[in-house]
Every structure is written in structure tokens, then in C-alpha cells.
N, C-alpha and C positions, 0 to 999 in steps of 0.2 A: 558267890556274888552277894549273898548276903550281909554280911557286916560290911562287905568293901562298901555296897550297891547303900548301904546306911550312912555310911560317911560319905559319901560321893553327894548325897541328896541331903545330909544334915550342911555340907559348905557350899551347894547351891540355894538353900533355905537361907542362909547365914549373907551371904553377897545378895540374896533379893531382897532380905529385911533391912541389909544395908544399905540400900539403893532406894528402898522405900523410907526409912528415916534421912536420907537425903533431900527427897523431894520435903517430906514434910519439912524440913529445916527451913528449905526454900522458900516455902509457903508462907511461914511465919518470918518469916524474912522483909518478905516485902508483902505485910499485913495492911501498910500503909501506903504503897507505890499507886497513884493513878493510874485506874485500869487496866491493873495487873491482874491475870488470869490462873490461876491455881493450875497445879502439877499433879495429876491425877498417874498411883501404880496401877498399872495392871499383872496380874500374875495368872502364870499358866500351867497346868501340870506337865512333866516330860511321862513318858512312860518307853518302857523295851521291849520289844517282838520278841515272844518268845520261839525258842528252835525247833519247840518238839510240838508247838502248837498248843502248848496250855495255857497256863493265868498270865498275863500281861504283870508284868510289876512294874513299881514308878521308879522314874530315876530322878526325879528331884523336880525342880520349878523352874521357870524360864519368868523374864520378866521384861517390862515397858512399860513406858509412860507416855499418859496425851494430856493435851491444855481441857480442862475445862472451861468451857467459853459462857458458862452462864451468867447473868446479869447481875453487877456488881450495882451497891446503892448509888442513887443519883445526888449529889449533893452539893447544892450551889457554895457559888463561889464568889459571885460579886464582880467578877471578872466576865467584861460582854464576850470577848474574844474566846474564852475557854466554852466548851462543846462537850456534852456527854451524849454517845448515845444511847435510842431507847428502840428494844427489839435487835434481829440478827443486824451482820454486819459490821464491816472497820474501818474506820478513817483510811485513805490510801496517802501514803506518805513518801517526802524522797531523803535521800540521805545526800550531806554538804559534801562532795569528793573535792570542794578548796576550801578557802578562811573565811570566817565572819564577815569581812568586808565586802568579799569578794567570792562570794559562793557559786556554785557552779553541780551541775549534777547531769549522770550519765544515763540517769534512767529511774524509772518510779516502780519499785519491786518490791515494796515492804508496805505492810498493812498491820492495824494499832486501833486500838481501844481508848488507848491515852490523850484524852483531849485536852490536857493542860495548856492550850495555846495562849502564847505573847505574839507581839510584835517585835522582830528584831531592830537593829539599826537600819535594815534596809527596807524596811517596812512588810518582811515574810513572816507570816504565821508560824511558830516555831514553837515545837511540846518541850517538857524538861526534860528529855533525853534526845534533843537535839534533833528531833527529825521535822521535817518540812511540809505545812498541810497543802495535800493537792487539790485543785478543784478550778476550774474554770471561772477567769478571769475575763470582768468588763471596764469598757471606758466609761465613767461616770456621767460624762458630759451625752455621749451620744449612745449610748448600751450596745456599742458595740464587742463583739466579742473580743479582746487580746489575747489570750491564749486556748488550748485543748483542756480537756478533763485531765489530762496528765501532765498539765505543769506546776509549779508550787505559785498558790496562790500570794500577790503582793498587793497591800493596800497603796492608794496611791498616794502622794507624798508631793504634790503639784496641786496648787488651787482649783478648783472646778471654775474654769471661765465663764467670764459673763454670758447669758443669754441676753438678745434685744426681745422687746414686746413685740410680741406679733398680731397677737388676740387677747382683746377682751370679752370678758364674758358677762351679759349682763343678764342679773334673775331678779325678781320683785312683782309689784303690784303698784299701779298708780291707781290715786285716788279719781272717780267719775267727777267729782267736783271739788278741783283742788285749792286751797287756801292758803295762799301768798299773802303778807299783809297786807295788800291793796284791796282782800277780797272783803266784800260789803253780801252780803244774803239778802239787803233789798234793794243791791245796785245789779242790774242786769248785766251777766258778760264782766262779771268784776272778778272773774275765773280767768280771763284769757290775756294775753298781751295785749296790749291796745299800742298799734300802728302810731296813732295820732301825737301818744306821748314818746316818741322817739323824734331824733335829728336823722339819724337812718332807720330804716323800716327793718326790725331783726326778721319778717315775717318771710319777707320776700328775699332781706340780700342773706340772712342766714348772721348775721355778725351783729355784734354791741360794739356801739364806742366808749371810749375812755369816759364821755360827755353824758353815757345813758346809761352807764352804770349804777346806779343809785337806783331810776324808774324800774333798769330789770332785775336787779334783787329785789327790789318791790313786789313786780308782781308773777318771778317763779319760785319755783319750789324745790329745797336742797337734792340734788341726786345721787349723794355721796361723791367719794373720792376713791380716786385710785392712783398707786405710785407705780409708773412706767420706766422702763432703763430702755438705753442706747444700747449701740453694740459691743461700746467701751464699758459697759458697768454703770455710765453716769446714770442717776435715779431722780428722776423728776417728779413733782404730783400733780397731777390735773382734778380741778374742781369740777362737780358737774352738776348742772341744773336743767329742771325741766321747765319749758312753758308751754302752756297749752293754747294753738291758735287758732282752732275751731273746734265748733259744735255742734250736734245734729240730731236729729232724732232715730240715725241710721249710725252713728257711730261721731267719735272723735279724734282727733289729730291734735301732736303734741309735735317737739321739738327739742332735741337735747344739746345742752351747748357745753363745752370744755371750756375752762379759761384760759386763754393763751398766751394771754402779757398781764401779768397782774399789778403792772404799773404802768398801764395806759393811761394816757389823758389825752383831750380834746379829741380829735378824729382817729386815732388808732385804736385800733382792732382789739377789744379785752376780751369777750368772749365770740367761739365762736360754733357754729352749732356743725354736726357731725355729716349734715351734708345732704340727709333725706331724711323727709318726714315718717315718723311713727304713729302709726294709725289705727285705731280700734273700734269692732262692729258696735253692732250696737249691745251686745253679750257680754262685753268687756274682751272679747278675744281679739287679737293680736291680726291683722290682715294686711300689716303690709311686709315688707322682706326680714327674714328674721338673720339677715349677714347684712352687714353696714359696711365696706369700703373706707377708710378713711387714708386717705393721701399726703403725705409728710405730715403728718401732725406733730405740731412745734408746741412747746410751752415754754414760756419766757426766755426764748431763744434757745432753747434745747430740742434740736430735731430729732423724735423717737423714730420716726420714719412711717412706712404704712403698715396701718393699725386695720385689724377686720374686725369690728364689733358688732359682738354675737349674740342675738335674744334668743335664740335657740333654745336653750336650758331652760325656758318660761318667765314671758313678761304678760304679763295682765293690768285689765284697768277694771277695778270694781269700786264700789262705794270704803270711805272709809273715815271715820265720821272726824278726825282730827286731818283732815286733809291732807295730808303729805303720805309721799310716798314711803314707800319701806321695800328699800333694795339691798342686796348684796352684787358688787363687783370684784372680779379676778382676773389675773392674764398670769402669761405665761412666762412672762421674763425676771434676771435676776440679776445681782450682781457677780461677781468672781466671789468666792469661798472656800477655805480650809476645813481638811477633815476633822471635825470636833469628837465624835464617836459615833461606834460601829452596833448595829444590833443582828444577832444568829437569830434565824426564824425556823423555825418547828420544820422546813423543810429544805433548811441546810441554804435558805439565798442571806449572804450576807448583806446589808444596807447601811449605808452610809450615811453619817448627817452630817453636812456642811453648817459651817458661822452664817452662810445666808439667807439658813433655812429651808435651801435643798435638800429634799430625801434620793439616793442612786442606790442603786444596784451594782455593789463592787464586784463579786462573786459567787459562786453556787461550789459550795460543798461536793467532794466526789465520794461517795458511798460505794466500798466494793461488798461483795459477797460470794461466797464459794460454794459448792455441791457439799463438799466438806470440812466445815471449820475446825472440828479434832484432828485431821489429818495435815494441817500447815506447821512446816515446820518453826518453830521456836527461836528468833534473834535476839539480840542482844538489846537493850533499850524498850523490852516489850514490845519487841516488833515481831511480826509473822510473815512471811514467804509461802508462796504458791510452791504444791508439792502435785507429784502428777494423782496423785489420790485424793487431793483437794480439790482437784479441776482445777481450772483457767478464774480467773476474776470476771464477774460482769456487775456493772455499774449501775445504781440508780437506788431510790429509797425501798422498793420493794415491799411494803410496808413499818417500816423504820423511823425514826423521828430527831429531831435533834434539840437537845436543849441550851438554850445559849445562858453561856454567866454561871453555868454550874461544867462538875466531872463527876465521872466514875469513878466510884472508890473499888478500892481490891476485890473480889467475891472470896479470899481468903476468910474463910470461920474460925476465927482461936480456936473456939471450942472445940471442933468439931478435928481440927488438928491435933488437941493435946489427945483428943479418944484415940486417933490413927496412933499417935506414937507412945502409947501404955501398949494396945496390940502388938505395934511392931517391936518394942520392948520384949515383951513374954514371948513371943517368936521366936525372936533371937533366943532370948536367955534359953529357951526351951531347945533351941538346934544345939546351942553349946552341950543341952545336957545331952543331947543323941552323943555327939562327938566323942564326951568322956564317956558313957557306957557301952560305944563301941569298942574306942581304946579300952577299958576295962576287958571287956570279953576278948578281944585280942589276946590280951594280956595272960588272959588264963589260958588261953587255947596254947600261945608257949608255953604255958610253962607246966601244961599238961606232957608237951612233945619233950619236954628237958625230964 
């Protein structure tokens, strides 16, 4: 068995080194495929029982190959939709079993490194090799869920409908003694509304006429503005102003009014106040209801409907030597808007921005992971498959990360390739030379017998 047992082990040497200058071909192959994973040989020695119980000899190499799955560079892209990630794990993807237009899929069994994702025409997350990004899908408007962790996710492609206002939100600081132009520092009470200079008394009915407009921007003070929508999208703006209608040595009471027709004259109703008095100790803190009610509130004939206005967030009255106040207000409503662009967040939620300056929550990325990522077998498009030595897939970031706007580039090393195939080079050459000096010695052993 000797010369046989040498050629027998010189053309198993000869098909492993060949199967190994295979992979490497591969590898440099796709040096540049998005999150393509390198073709690692492994080689093993054979050996023979011997009969009589003595030396073991080898009978040549056995050979295989697995994925090395280490972390290829992260390199943006520019592209929001495209995702690399950072740490174990693989994008969980499905494959289109119909046409572009009309896609359709049996089931979510392939998992990928490849985060080159687009948007298709139907608005599906799709890598250059065709595969479909899965991950749990919401309704923008109400964050409702639409789908499982196992369906491909689709951006939506339908405007985000209007919101109506529901809440305002008011935060700020009023001034202890505020300064309207009418206010005099040696005229006493040249702070507050004065009753006497109206046709109706804004104190008591809560309202300005068309006729007393002039005296109440006299003597209140700007409260800012806010723009309100319907439940159709229509967007109104309400003006607001303070007046302040007493005074105490225990505290003060103001009064905030919205403008409601800004083309009232004589007895119609221009401004009108929110409905309860706003009132502060004598600390400047806040003592009366920090939720306001507000009941069809209409502005120049546009009914937003009912409004809660919120001091919650913190409203104060302190000293402030230019007398006006300094408020910020916000509410909740908006109009209908189209998706303008998408941003990937470090933990896989995709967000939305809308034209109307909505931000939603379209999606959550699905991150799988296995017991064992060398043992998935290898598909086509860079994709991998659960194998029973891989384990079952389970879901979730596990410590993992995602970077949006960038990809994975290959973990393929030129370098480190061309070393493998100078080795696997001399291997071979080397098995060839066993070959010819077996046949050599063969050759003599005939032609001893001849």
C-alpha cells in the first residue's frame, strides 16, 4: 500500500487544494459585493486502522468549507434607506416567488448581511440581490401595528391625514407688572384693563367688540400665536393676548383671549377670552386649573372645535422688567402630508418625515440571530438559511446596532487571499510532484519484474 496509499493521498491533496483555490477564487470575486461573507477551507487529515495493530498511516485529507461571518467595514453611503449592521446578527429577508409589481412571498427563510436597501415601486425595502427587508410594520397616523416581525416591510405611499387640534399646550412666564402701552408707572392700576373704557365689560362677559378693539390692544399684552387645524387639514391662526384684571397683595388674575373674527366691527365679538380666569399666588405660582376646556373654538369662522388648554408644562408670573410676557405655545394637530424622507435609527425603528412636518414611526427592523452563524448554509444572493446546527432563528438586537445611510463592505482581504493561494499553489505543485515520483517508482518496480 505504500506507493498505492501515496498516490491515493497525493489526488486527495490535489481535489482539496483544488477546492481551496476555488473558495479563494470566490472570495476575490466578490472583494466588493455588499456584505459578502468570506469562504473559509477547512482541511482534515484521513488516516487507516491498521490490521496487525501497529503505526496508523494517513490516507490523504478530507475537506470543507464555512462562512466566516466577521465584521466587514462599515461604509456610508449617503443612502437613508441602506443599513449596515454593527455586532452578531442578519437582516431577516424574503424572497419575491411573483413580479415586481405584484410581489407576493411564501415565507421569510433567508437571512443577509447585505443592507443595500431601496425602495421598490411598491414602496418594499429591497437589497441588490433582490431580497425583501423584513421587520414590523406601522400605521403612521395612529402607531398601530400592520404587520408581524415576519413580513416585508413597506413604506407607506398614502399621505398621513390631517390631525384636528385638540391640545394646546401653553409654557411661559408673565410679567408681575405688565406693560401694555396704556401703562403709566405713576398712573395707579395702568396695569389692568379698565372696565370703564369699554362698551362691554371684557372683565365680566369675557369678550371685546369690534368698537373696543383699539382700547384692548392698548392695554394687554402680546400672548403669542398659534396655528390650529380642523379635522379636514383647514389651518387657522389664533392670536392671543393677555390682560390682567386684578391685583392683590395675595396674588393676581389675568385673562387670556384668542381673536375670533378679525374683522369685527361695532358689536361683534373680535376677541374672545378662553373661558376661566388664570390666577397667581402671591410667589408667582400658578393656583388656578392648569386644563382649560375650551368649547367650539371658532376663528374667523373656522370651527377647530374643542380645544383643552394646557398650563401643565409651566406657567408662571414673576417680575420682568420689559413687561411682557415670554411664552412658548404648541398643540397637537396638523395637516395631511406626504412622505418626504425616511431616517434608520441605531436600533433598527425606521421614521418617517412627512411635508407637514410630522415625524412617525413606519417600521422596526427584524434582527435574527443563531446559536451558530458558521453553520448556516450558504444561498445564493448572499443570503444564509437556518441549518439544524445553526439552531432555530431568534429575534431582537441582542446587543447589535444598525447604522442607517451606510453598508457593509465584503470582510474579503486581497491580501490576505493572494497568501492563501501562493500556499495553495505550492500544495498542489508539490502533490503533483508526489504523483510523478510515485509513477517514477512504479515504473522501476516494472521494469525490475521485466
Amino acid at each position: 500500500m505504500g506507493i498505492l496509499g501515496a498516490l491515493s493521498s497525493a489526488v486527495s491533496g490535489l481535489s482539496a487544494q483544488s477546492y481551496a483555490l476555488e473558495n479563494i477564487s470566490n472570495n476575490i470575486a466578490n472583494s466588493q459585493t455588499v456584505g459578502y461573507k468570506r469562504i473559509e477551507t477547512s482541511f482534515a487529515d484521513l488516516v487507516t486502522d491498521s490490521p496487525t495493530g501497529g503505526l496508523i498511516t494517513g490516507s490523504g485529507v478530507s475537506y470543507s468549507a464555512f462562512s466566516n461571518v466577521a465584521q466587514g467595514t462599515t461604509t456610508p453611503t449617503g443612502i437613508p434607506t441602506n443599513m449596515a449592521l454593527s455586532g452578531n446578527g442578519f437582516f431577516a429577508v424574503g424572497k419575491n416567488d411573483g413580479s415586481v409589481t405584484n410581489p407576493s412571498f411564501s415565507g421569510i427563510n433567508q437571512f443577509t448581511r447585505r443592507g443595500d436597501f431601496k425602495t421598490d415601486i411598491n414602496g418594499y425595502l429591497v437589497n441588490g440581490a433582490n431580497r425583501y427587508l423584513v421587520g414590523t410594520s406601522y400605521d403612521p397616523s395612529s402607531g398601530a401595528v400592520t404587520g408581524s416581525q415576519t413580513t416585508p416591510i413597506k413604506l407607506p405611499s398614502t399621505p398621513l391625514p390631517p390631525k384636528p387640534s385638540t391640545e394646546v399646550r401653553y409654557y411661559g412666564n408673565l410679567p408681575s407688572i405688565p406693560k401694555p402701552n396704556a401703562y403709566n408707572a405713576a398712573t395707579a392700576n395702568s396695569d389692568l384693563l379698565t372696565p370703564a373704557n369699554y362698551t362691554t365689560n371684557p372683565v365680566t362677559t369675557g369678550t371685546v367688540t369690534g368698537a373696543d378693539q383699539s382700547v384692548f390692544l392698548n392695554e394687554s399684552i402680546t400672548g403669542g400665536e398659534i396655528t390650529l387645524y380642523t379635522a379636514s387639514g383647514t389651518a387657522s391662526t389664533a392670536q392671543l393676548r393677555w390682560g390682567k384684571t386684578a391685583s392683590s397683595n395675595t396674588g393676581n388674575t389675568w385673562q387670556l383671549f384668542y381673536q375670533s373674527n378679525s374683522k369685527a366691527t361695532g358689536n361683534q365679538v373680535a376677541w374672545q377670552s378662553v373661558g376661566s380666569n388664570v390666577t397667581f399666588d402671591a410667589n408667582g405660582k400658578l393656583s388656578s386649573a392648569t386644563s382649560v376646556p375650551i368649547t367650539n373654538l371658532t376663528i374667523d369662522g373656522t370651527n377647530i372645535g374643542n380645544v383643552n388648554l394646557s398650563f401643565a408644562q409651566g406657567l408662571t408670573q414673576t417680575g420682568d422688567t420689559n413687561g411682557q410676557a415670554t411664552t412658548r405655545v404648541d398643540q397637537n394637530g396638523y395637516t395631511s402630508g406626504s412622505l418626504s424622507s425616511v431616517e434608520v435609527q441605531t436600533d433598527g425603528t425606521i421614521i418617517g418625515s412627512f411635508s407637514n412636518g410630522q415625524k412617525s414611526k413606519l417600521a422596526q427592523v427584524t434582527v435574527a440571530h443563531f446559536a451558530s452563524d458558521t453553520s448556516l448554509r450558504r444561498e445564493d444572493g448572499g443570503t444564509f438559511s437556518a441549518t439544524g446546527a445553526s439552531g432555530a432563528p431568534t429575534y431582537g438586537l441582542n446587543g447589535a446596532s444598525i447604522a442607517g445611510g451606510s453598508v457593509e463592505a465584503s470582510n474579503t482581504d486581497i491580501s490576505d487571499e493572494f497568501s492563501k493561494m501562493i500556499v495553495t499553489q505550492q500544495a498542489y505543485s508539490a502533490n503533483t510532484r508526489v504523483l510523478t515520483t510515485a509513477q517514477t517508482m512504479l515504473q522501476d518496480i516494472l521494469n525490475v519484474i521485466r
